[in-house]
TORBA-932360 format. One line per 2 residues: number of its first residue (from 0); their letters; for each residue x, y, z of C-alpha. Coordinates in Angstrom, 2 decimals. Layout:
<atoms>
NUM) A) X:Y:Z | ...
</atoms>
This chain:
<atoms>
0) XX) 77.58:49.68:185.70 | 80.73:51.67:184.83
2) XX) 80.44:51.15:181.47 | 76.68:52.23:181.49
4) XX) 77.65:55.59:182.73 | 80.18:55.65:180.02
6) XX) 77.14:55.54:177.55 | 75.19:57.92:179.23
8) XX) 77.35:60.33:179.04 | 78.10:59.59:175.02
10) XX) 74.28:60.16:174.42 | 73.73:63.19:176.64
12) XX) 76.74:64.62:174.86 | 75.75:63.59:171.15
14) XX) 72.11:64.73:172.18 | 73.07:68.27:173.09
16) XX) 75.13:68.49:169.70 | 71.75:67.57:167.51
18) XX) 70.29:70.22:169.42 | 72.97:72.59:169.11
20) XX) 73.62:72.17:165.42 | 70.35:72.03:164.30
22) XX) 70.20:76.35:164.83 | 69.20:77.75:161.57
24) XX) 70.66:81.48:160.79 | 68.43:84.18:159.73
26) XX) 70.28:86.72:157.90 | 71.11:86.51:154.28
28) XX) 74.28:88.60:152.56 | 74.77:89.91:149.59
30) XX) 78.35:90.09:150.03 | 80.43:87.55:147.63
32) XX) 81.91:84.69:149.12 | 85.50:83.05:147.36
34) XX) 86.23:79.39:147.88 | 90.10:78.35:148.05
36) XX) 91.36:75.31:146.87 | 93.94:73.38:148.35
38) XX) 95.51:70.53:146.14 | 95.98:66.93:147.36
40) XX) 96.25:63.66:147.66 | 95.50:60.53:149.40
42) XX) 98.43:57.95:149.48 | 97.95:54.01:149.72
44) XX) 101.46:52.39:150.19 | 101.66:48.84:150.97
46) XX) 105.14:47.74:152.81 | 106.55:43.73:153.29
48) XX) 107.93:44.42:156.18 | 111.08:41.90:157.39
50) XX) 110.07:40.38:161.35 | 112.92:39.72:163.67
52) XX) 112.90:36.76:165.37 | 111.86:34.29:162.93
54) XX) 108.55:35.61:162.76 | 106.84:35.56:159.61
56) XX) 106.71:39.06:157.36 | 104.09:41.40:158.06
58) XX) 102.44:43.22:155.02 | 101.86:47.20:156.35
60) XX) 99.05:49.27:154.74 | 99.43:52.87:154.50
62) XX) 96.69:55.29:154.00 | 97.50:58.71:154.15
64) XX) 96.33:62.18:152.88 | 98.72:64.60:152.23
66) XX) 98.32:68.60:150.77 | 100.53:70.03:148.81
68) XX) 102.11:72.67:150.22 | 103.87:74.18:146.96
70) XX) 103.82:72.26:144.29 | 107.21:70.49:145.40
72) XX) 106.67:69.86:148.95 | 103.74:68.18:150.36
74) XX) 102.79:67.26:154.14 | 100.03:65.25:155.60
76) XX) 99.07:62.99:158.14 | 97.92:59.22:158.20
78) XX) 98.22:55.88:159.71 | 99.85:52.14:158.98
80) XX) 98.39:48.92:160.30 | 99.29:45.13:159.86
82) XX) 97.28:43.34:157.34 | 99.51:40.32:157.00
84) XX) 101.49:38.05:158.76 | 101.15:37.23:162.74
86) XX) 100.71:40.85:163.91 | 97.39:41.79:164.37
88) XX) 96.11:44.98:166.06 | 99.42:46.88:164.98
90) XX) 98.52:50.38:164.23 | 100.62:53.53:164.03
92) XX) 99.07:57.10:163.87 | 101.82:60.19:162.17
94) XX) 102.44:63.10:160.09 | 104.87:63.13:157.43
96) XX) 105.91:65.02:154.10 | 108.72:64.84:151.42
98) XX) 109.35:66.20:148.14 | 107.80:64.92:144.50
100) XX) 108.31:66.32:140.83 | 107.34:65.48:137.36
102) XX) 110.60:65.50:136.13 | 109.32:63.87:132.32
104) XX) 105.78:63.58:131.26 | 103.67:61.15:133.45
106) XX) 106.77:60.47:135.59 | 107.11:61.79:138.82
108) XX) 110.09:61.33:141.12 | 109.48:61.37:145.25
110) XX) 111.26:61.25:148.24 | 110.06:61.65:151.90
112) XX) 109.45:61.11:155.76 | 107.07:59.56:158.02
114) XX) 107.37:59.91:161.95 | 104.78:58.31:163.61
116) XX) 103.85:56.37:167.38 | 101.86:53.21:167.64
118) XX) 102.52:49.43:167.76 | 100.88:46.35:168.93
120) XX) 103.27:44.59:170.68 | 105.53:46.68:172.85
122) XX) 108.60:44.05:173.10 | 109.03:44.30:169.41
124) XX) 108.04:48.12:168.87 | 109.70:49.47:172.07
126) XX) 108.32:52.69:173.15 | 106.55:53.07:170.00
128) XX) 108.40:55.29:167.45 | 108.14:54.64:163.84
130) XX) 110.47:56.08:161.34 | 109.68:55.48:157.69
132) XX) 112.38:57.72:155.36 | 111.26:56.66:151.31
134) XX) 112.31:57.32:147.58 | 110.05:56.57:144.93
136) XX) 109.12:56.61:140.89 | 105.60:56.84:139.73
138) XX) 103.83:57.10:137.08 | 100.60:59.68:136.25
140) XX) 97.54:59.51:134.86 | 94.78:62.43:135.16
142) XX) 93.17:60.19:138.16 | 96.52:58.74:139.81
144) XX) 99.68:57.57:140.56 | 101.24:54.45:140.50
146) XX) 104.62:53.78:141.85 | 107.15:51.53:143.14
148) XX) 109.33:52.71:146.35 | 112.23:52.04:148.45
150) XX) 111.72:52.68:152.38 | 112.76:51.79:155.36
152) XX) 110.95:51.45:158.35 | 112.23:51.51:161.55
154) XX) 111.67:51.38:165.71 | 114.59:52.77:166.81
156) XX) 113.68:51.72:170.47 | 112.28:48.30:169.59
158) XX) 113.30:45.22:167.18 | 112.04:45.84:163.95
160) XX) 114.84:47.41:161.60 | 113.10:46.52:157.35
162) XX) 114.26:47.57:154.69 | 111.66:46.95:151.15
164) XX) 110.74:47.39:147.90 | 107.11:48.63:148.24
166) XX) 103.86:50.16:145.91 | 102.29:53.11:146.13
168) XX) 99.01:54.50:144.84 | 98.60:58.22:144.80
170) XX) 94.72:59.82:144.06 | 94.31:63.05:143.81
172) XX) 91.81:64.73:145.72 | 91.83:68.81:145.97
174) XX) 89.60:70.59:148.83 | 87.61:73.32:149.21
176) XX) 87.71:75.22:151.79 | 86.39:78.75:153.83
178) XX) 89.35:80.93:155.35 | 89.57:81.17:158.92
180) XX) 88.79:84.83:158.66 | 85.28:83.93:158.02
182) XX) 84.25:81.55:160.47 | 82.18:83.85:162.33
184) XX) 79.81:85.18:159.77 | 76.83:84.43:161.03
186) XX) 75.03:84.96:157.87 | 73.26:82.78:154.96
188) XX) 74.79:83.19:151.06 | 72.84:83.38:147.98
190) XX) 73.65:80.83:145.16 | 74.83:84.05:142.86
192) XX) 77.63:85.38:145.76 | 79.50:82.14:146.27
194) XX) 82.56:82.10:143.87 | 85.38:79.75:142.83
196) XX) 88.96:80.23:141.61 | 89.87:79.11:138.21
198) XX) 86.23:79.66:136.27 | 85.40:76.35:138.10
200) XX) 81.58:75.45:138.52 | 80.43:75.66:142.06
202) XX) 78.86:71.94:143.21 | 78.04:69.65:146.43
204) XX) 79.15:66.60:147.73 | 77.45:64.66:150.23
206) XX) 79.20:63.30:153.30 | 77.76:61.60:156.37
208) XX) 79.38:61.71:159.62 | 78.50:59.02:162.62
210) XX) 79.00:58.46:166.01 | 78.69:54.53:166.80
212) XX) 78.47:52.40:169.60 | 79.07:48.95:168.78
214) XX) 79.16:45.53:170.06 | 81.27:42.31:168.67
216) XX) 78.95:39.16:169.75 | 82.16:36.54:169.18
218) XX) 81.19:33.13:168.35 | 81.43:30.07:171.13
220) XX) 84.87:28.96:171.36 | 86.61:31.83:169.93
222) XX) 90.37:31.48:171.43 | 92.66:34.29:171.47
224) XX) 96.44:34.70:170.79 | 97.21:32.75:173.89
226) XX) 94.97:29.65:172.40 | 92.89:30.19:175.94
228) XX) 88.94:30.69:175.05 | 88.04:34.19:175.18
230) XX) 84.27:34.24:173.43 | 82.39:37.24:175.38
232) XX) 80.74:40.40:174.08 | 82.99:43.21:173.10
234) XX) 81.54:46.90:173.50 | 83.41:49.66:171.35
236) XX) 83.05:53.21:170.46 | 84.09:55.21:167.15
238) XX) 83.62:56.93:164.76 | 82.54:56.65:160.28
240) XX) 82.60:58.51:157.46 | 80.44:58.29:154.31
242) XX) 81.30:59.85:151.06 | 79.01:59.61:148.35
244) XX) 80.16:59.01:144.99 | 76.73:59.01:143.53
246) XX) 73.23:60.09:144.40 | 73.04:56.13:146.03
248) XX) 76.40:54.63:146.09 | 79.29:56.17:148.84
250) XX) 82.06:54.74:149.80 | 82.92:54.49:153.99
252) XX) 85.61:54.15:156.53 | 85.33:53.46:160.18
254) XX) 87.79:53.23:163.12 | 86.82:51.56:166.73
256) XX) 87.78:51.03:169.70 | 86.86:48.56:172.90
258) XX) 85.52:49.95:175.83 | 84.29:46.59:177.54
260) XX) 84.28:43.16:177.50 | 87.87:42.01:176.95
262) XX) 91.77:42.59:177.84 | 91.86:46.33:176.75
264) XX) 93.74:47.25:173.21 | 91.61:46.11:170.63
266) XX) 90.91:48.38:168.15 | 89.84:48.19:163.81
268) XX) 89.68:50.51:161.18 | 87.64:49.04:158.19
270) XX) 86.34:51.01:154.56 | 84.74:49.90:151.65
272) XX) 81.28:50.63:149.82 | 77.51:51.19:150.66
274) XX) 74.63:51.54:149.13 | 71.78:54.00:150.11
276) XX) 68.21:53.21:148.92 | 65.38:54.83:150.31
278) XX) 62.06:52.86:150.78 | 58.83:53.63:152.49
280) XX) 56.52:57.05:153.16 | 58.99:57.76:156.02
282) XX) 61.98:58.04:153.98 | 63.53:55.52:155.56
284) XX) 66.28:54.14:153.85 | 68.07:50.24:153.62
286) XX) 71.89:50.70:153.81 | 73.93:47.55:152.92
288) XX) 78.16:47.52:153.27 | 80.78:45.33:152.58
290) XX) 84.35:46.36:154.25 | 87.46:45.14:154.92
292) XX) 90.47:46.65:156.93 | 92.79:45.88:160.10
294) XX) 92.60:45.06:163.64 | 93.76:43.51:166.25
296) XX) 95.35:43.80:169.67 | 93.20:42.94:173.51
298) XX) 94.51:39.50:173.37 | 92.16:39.05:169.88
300) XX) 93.10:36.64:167.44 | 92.84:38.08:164.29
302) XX) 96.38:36.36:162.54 | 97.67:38.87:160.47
304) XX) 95.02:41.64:161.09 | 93.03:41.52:157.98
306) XX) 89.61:41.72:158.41 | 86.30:41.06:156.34
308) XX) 82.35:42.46:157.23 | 79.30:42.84:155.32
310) XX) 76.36:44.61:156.87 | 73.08:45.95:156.35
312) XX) 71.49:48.51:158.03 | 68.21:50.71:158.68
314) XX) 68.06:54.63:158.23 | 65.40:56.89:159.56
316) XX) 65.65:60.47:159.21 | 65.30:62.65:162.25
318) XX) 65.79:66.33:161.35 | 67.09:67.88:157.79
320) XX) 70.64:67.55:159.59 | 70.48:64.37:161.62
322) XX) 69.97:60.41:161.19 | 70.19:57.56:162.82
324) XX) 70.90:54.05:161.73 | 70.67:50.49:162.77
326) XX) 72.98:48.06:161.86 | 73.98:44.27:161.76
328) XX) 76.39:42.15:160.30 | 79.04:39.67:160.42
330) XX) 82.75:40.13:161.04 | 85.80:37.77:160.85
332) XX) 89.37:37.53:160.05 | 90.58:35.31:157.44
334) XX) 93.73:33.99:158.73 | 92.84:33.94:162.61
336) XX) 90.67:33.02:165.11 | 88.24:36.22:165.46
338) XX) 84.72:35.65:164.26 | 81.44:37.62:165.66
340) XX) 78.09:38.88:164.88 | 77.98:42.15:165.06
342) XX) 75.18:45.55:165.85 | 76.35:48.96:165.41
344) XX) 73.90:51.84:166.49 | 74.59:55.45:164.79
346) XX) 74.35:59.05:165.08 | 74.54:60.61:161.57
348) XX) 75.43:64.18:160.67 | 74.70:65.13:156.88
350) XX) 77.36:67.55:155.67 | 77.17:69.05:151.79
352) XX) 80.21:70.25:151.52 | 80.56:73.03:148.50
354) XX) 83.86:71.89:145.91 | 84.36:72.44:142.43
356) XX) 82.46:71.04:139.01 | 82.63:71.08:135.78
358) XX) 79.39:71.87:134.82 | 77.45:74.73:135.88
360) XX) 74.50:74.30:138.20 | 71.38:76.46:137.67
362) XX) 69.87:79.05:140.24 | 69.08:77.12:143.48
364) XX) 67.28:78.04:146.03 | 69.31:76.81:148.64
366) XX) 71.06:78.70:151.35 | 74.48:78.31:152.53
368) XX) 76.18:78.28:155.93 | 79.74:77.93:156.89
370) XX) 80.91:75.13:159.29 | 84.05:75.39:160.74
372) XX) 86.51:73.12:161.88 | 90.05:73.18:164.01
374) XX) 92.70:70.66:163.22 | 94.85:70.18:165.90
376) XX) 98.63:68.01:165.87 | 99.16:67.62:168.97
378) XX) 102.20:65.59:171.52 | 100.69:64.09:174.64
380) XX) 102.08:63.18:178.38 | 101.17:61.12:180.49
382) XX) 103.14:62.23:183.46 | 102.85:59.40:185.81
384) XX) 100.37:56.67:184.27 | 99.46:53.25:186.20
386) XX) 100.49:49.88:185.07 | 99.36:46.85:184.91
388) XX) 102.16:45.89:186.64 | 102.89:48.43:189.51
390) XX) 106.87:48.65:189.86 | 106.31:51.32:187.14
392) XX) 104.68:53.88:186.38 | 107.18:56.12:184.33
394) XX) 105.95:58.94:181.55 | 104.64:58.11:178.37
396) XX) 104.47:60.35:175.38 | 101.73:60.01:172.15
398) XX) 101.02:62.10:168.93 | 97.79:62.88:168.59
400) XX) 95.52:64.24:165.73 | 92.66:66.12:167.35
402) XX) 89.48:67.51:164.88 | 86.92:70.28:166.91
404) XX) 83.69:70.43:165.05 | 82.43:74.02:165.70
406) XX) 78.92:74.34:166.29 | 78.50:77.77:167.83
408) XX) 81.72:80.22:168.11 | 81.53:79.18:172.05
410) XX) 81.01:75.36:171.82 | 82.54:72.77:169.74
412) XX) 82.79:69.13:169.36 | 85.82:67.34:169.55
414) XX) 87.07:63.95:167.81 | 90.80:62.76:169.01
416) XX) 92.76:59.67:167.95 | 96.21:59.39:169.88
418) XX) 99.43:56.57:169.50 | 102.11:56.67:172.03
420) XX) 105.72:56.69:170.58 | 108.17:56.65:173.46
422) XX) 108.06:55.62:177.07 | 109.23:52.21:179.08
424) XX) 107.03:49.58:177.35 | 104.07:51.73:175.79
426) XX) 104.13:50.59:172.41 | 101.01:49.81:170.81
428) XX) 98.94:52.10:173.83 | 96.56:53.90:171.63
430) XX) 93.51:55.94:172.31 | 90.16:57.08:170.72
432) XX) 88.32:59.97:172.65 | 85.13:62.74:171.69
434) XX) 83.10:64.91:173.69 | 81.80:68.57:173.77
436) XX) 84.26:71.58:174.46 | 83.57:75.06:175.35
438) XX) 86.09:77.99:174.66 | 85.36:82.08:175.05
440) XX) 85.22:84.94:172.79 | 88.70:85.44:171.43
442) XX) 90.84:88.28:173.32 | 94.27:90.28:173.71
444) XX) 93.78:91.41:170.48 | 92.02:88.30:169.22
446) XX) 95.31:86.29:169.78 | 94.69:84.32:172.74
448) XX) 91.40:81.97:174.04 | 90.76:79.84:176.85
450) XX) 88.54:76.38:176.34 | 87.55:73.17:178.55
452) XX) 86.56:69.98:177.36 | 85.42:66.42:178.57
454) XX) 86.60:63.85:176.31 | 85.44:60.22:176.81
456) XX) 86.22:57.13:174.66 | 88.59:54.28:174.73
458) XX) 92.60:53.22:175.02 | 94.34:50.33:175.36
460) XX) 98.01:48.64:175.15 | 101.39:49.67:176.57
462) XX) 100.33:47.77:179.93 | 98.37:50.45:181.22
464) XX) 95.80:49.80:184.17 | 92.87:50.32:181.66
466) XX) 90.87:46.60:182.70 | 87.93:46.96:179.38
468) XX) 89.59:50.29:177.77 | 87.12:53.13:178.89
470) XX) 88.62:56.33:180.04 | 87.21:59.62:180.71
472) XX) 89.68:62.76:180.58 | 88.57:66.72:181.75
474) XX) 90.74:69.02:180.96 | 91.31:73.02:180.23
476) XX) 93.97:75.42:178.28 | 94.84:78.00:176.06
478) XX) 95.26:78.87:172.85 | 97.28:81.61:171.28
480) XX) 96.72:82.48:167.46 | 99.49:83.70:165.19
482) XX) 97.15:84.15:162.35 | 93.03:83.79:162.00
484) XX) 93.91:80.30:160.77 | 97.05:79.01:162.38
486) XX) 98.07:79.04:166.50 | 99.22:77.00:169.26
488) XX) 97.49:75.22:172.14 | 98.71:73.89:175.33
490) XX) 96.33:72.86:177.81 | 96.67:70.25:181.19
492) XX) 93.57:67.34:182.03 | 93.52:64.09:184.19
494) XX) 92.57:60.51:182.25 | 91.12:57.70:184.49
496) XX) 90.07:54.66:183.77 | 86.50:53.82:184.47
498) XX) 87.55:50.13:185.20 | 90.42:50.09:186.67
500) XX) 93.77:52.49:188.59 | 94.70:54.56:185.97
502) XX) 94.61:57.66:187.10 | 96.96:60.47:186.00
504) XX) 97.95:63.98:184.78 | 97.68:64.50:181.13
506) XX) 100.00:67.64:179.24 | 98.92:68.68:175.84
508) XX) 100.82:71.08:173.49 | 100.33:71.28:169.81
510) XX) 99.63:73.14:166.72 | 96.16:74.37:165.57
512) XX) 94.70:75.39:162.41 | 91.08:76.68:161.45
514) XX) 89.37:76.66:158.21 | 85.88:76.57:156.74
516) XX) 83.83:74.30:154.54 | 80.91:75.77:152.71
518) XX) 77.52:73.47:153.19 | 74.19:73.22:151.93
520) X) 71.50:72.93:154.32
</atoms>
């Protein structure tokens, strides 16, 4: 029954943001509206990654995006997970930056650090803490970067200490964005007042944003890392991502997490392409995928963490904004024991975002709207949380990378992902958590604002009571803006655990930034 309320709770809070979003402004300006661009890059790094122990290697995948600051220094955030080897389910969520140059035609030169909390097994990550200092050499083409690296990764307060030659693949990808200044103009822009730096051509990308709820139907027999049958249903919440590529074809990404149904800690994050094709006189549209990414942990088998899923799903359109989709497929990992059927239900959010072409678009008739958005980097505590064990119950700290979806200037949306990096046997404890917020008008000469939100989701790992991995977490702060885009949060909340004792204080403090995105809608 817990884990009912849990979903009731997800709906009621998804429901009142299709409501809330849905608004349409009235008010068109004639006022011209400038577009910034901020340069970038996502980073794929692959690491072979020496075990202690006498355990076999375990291959690390790196995805990462990272902006460049100037055009020397760049700074981003990202994850690594296992994809290789006998260590499943370990994830690790950071920031990083370094330095890169094209020091000859097509070659660049690049050096760097990545700090990041996570794990999968605490007795060989410790409390968490990854270190990964690199140096590099690439080489550039107009639509990437290949390169070889040097790094070496390291958790100082666990056992493994690598040091590799690795590959990198860098692809640029610049972004568009609104200044924070902006935000809250509450008015619609004309096709002829929206404007773009460097006599670039303005033009629309589609992106689709889902909510999911999700359960793993594992096949009879299925044994877990223990060899000891463990074959029920698991129940997991997250989050995808669609970006379109063409009119039909997009490519996805997806991260999870259990809420139910088995030792708490498993978690995935998959990608890979889709095709959209609508059929029928209700628009509705048949949506196959094939995927393939990393998970792991809750006791699941999945050998190295690699995993594999096709699925096909069914579309149906619900307002100009909003979709929902059906979905079923089949998931397994190659090298373990993991196989299930699986059904993934979905909230979808369409989002045009405006960015840059090269070939000029004629008048439209569209109208625009702003959307804005808060990025938040933020370091967690856990002041006294409950163990599964009870002789313990010491403080815990986690990064966390927190996105607020604004859909009035008085309510938002929030999306967190969190990975604990020190604290007596907390490696690998990671969390997923969204839910609605609430904040007032800025004041004190627009430089401070108080907000609440409820954040439910999942968490598992680091021995925490958690039983299935649902966890529910109030809480209310402050903010306090240096600048319309950049300021500094610090706010105090309570997690429990809907099936089992934990139960305890939760201290926030981070950075913030807001920005814009220009969408058509």
């Amino acid at each position: 029954m817990k884990h009912k309320k849990l979903l009731s709770v997800l709906i009621t809070t998804l429901t009142t943001s299709v409501f809330a979003a849905d608004v349409s402004l009235n008010s068109t300006t004639s006022a011209p509206l400038l577009l910034q661009k901020q340069s970038g890059f996502f980073r794929l790094s692959f690491d072979n990654i020496k075990m202690p122990q006498d355990i076999q290697n375990m291959g690390l995948l790196g995805i990462t995006y990272y902006a460049d600051v100037t055009p020397l220094v760049y700074a981003g955030i990202g994850g690594y997970g296992s994809i290789t080897g006998t260590q499943g389910g370990l994830f690790v969520l950071g920031f990083g930056g370094g330095l890169h140059k094209e020091f000859w035609p097509h070659w660049w030169g690049d050096a760097g650090l990545y700090v990041g909390g996570g794990g999968g097994r605490s007795s060989l990550v410790g409390g968490g803490l990854m270190l990964r200092p690199y140096l590099g050499l690439a080489y550039s083409w107009s639509w990437a970067r290949l390169g070889i690296h040097y790094s070496y990764v390291d958790f100082p307060s666990g056992e493994i200490h690598s040091q590799q030659i690795g590959l990198d693949l860098d692809i640029p990808c610049d972004f568009y964005y609104v200044p924070a200044s902006n935000l809250y103009n509450n008015s619609l822009f004309a096709f002829g007042n929206i404007h773009l730096p460097s006599d670039r051509y303005l033009a629309f990308q589609r992106n689709d944003f889902s909510l999911i709820l999700q359960s793993y139907n594992q096949t009879n027999g299925t044994r877990n890392v223990n060899n000891e049958v463990q074959d029920g249903t698991i129940g997991l919440v997250g989050a995808e991502l669609d970006h379109y590529l063409t009119e039909k074809w997009f490519w996805w990404i997806k991260t999870s997490g259990a809420f139910s149904g088995n030792p708490n800690g498993y978690m995935d994050v998959l990608g890979g392409l889709g095709y959209h094709w609508i059929t029928g006189p209700l628009e509705m549209a048949v949506v196959p995928q094939l995927g393939a990414g990393a998970g792991g942990g809750g006791n699941v088998d999945t050998g190295g963490g690699i995993l594999i899923q096709p699925q096909i799903g069914l579309e149906l359109p619900l307002t100009h904004s909003f979709a929902a989709r059906a979905s079923g497929g089949y998931l397994w990992a190659p090298d373990g024991n993991f196989k299930a059927v699986t059904a993934t239900g979905a909230i979808i959010y369409h989002l045009d975002i405006a960015t840059a072409g090269t070939k000029q678009l004629t008048n439209m008739t569209d109208r625009f709207t702003i959307q804005g958005w808060r990025v938040q980097l933020l370091n967690q505590t856990y002041i006294h949380p409950q163990r599964s064990y009870p002789t313990d119950d010491s403080a815990i700290n986690l990064v966390a990378l927190q996105i607020d979806q604004f859909i009035t200037p008085l309510f938002f949306f929030s999306y967190q992902a969190a990975s604990a990096y020190s604290g007596d046997h907390s490696g690998g404890y990671a969390s997923g958590m969204i839910g609605p917020g609430i904040q007032t008008p800025e004041f004190f000469n627009k430089r401070l604002q108080a907000f609440a939100e409820l954040l439910v989701g999942a968490g598992g790992g680091g021995s925490l009571a958690l039983g299935g991995g649902a966890i529910i977490e109030p809480l209310a702060g402050v903010r306090f803006a240096f600048t319309p885009a950049w300021g500094l949060q610090a706010s105090i909340g309570q997690l429990k655990a809907l099936h089992n004792d934990l139960n305890t204080p939760v201290v926030n403090v981070g950075l913030t930034l807001k920005l814009g995105t220009l969408n058509r809608g």
